[in-house]
C-alpha positions as CSV (number, residue, x, y, z in Angstrom):
1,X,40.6,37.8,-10.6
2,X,42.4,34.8,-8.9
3,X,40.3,31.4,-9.5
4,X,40.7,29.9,-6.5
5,X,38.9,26.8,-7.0
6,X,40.8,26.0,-10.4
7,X,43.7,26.2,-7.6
8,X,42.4,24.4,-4.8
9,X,41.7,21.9,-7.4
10,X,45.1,21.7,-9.6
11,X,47.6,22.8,-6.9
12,X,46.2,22.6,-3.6
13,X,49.8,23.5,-2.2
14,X,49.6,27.0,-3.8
15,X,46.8,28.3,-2.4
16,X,48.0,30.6,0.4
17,X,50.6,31.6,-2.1
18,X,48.4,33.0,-4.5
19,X,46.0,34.4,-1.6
20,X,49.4,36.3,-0.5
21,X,49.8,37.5,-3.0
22,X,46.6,38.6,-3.7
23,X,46.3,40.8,-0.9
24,X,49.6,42.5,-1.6
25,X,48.4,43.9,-5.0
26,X,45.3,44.5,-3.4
27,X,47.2,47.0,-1.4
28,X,48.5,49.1,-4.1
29,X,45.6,48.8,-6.4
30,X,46.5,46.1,-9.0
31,X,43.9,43.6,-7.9
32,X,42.5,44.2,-11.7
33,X,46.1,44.0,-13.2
34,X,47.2,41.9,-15.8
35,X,50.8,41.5,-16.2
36,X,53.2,38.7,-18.1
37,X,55.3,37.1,-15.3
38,X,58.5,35.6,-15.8
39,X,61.4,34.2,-13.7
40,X,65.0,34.5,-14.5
41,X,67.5,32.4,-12.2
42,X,70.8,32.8,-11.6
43,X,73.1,29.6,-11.7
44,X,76.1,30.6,-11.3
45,X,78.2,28.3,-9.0
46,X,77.9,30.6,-5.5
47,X,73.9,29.5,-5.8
48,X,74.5,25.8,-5.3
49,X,73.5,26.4,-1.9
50,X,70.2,28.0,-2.4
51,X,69.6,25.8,-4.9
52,X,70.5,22.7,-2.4
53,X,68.4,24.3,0.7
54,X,65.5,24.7,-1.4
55,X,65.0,28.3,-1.5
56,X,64.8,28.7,-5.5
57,X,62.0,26.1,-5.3
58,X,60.4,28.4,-3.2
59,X,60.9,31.4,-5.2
60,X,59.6,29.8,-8.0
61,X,56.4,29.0,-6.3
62,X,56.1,32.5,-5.1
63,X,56.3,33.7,-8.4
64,X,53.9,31.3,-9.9
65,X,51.6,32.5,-6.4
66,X,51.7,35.9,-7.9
67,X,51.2,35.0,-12.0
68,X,47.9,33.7,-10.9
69,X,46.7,36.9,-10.6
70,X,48.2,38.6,-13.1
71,X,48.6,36.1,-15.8
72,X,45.8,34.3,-17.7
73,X,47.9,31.9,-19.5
74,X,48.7,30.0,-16.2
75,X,52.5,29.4,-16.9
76,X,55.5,31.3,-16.1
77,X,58.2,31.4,-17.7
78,X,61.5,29.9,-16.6
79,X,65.2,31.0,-17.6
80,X,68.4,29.9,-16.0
81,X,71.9,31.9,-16.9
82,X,75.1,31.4,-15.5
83,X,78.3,32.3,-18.3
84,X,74.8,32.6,-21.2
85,X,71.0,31.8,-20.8
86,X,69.1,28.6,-21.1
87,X,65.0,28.5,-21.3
88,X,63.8,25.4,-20.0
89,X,59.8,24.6,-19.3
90,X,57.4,26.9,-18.2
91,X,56.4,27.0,-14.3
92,X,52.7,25.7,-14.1
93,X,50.1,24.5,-11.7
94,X,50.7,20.4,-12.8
95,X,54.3,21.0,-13.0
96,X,55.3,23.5,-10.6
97,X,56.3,20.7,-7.6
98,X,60.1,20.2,-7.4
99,X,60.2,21.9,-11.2
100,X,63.7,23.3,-10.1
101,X,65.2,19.9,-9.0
102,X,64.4,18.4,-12.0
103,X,65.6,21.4,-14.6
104,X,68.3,22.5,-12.9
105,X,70.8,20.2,-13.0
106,X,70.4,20.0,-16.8
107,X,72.1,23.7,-16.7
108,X,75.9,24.2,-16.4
109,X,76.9,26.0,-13.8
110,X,78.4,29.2,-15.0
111,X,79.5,32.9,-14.2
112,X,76.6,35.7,-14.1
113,X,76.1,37.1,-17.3
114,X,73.1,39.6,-16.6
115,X,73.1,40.4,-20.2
116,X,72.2,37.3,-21.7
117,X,69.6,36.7,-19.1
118,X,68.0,40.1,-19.4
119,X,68.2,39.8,-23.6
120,X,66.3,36.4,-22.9
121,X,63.5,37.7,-21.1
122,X,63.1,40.5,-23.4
123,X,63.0,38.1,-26.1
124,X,60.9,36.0,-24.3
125,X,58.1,38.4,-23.8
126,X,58.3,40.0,-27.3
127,X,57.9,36.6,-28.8
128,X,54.5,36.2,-27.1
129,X,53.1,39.0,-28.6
130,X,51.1,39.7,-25.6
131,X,49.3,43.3,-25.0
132,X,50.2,43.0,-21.1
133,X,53.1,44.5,-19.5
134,X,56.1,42.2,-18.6
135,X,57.0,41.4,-14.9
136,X,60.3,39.9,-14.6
137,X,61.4,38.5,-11.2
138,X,65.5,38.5,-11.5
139,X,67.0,36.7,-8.6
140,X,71.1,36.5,-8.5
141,X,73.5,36.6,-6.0
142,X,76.5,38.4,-7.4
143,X,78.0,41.0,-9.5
144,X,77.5,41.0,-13.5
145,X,79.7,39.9,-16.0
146,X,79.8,43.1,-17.0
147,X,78.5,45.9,-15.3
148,X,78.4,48.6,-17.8
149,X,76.4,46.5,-20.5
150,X,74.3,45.4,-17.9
151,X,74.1,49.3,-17.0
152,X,72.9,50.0,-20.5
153,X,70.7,47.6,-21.1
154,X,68.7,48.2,-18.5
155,X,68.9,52.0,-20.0
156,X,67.5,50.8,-23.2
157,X,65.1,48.4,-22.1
158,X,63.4,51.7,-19.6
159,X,61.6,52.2,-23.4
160,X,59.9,48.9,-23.3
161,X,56.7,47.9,-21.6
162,X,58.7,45.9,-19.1
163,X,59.5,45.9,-15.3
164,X,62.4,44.1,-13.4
165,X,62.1,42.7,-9.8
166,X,65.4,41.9,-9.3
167,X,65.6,39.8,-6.4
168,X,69.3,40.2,-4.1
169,X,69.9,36.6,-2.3
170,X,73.1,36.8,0.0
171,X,75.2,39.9,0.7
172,X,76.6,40.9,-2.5
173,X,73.8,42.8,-3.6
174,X,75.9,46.7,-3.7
175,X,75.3,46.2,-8.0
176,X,71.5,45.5,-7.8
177,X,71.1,48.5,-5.5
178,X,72.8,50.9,-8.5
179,X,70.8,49.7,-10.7
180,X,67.6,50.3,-8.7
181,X,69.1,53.7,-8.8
182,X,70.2,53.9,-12.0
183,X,70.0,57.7,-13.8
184,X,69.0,57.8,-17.4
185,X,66.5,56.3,-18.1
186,X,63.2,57.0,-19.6
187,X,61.9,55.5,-16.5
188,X,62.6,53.8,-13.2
189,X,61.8,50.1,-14.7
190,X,63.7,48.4,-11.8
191,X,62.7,47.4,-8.3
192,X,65.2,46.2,-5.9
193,X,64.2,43.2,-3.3
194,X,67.0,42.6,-0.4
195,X,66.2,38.8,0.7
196,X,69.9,37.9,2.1
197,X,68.7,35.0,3.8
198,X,65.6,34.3,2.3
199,X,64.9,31.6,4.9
200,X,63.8,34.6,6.9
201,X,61.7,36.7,4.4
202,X,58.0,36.1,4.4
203,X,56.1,35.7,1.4
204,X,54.3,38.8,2.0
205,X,57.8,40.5,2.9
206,X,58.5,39.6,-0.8
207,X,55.3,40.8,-2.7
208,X,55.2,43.9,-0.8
209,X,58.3,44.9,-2.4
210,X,57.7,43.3,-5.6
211,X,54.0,45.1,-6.3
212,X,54.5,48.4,-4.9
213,X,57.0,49.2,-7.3
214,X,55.6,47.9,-10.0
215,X,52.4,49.9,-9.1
216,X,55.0,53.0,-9.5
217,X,56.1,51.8,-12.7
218,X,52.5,51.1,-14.5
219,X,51.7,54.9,-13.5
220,X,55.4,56.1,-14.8
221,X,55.3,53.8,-17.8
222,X,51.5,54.9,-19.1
223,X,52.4,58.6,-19.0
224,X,56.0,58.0,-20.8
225,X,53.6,56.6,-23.4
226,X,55.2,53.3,-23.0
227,X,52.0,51.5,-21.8
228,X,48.1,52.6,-22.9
């Protein structure tokens, strides 16, 4: 359950956030859900302008909105990749104002190597050794590296006991919608969120199509066998 007054009391700012959020997984039945959130930024140089208008800020607030009632560890997370990937601190409720104005422009700018990022994450949540499932929000604004790695990663990681939110800013989003489509795998791991301006997506715009995919998955992924 969300503790709203440990909110109220560290990070007053958050609160409708995490109330947002709440009633989104209300919706599809995950108010009791624990999951391992992560977020995995693209900073490759076509996102210096949602980087400079604020936006990945607020991304990263919505996700920490939503790992406060899924995550009882408090922190998310926080990866960067442009041409490879780079960790840098989590996202918590003392830290999470203006985290991405101070880390980010310790990271090169790069091209969009979706492979290192995704290998990351994986990493990431197998080196936590946690029992809950993995929610990765993946926001980018371009085309992979390489597509067909990025193709069968994806493939291989459909065995693991983690989801993707991949999250589409701007217009050039036709990759993200293959791979939200993608055939062969054990299951459909991968949700696909459209926010081309994200100016003019709403927060509950953005859980809504977070959680009710990852509500498909949970059921998908327990009778594969992947999750108990």
């Amino acid at each position: 359950m969300i503790n709203l007054t440990k909110i109220e009391q560290q990070a007053p700012g958050l609160v409708s956030l995490a109330k947002t959020a709440a009633a989104s997984l209300q919706k599809t039945g995950l108010t009791d859900q624990r999951a391992a959130v992560q977020l995995v930024l693209d900073h490759s140089g076509s996102m210096e302008r949602f980087y400079r208008s604020g936006d990945v800020q607020h991304l990263a607030e919505q996700a920490l909105g939503l790992s406060t009632n899924l995550d009882d560890d408090g922190a998310v997370p926080l990866i960067y990749f442009g041409s490879y990937a780079e960790q840098h601190e989590d996202i918590r409720l003392d830290n999470y104002a203006g985290i991405i104005q101070r880390t980010h422009p310790q990271v090169h700018w790069g091209s969009t190597d979706y492979v290192a990022a995704m290998k990351a994450a994986i990493a990431e949540h197998q080196n936590a050794f946690t029992t809950e499932p993995g929610l990765i929000i993946f926001q980018t604004d371009g085309e992979p590296d390489d597509r067909w790695a990025t193709e069968r990663l994806l493939k291989k990681a459909s065995k693991l006991p983690i989801f993707w939110a991949f999250i589409g800013f701007g217009d050039r989003v036709s990759f993200l919608e293959k791979l939200d489509d993608l055939r062969g795998r054990k299951v459909d791991n991968a949700a696909f969120f459209h926010a081309a301006n994200p100016h003019t997506v709403t927060d509950e715009q953005l859980y809504d199509g977070i959680t009710s995919q990852f509500a498909q998955w949970l059921t998908a992924a327990r009778a594969a066998g992947i999750l108990t």
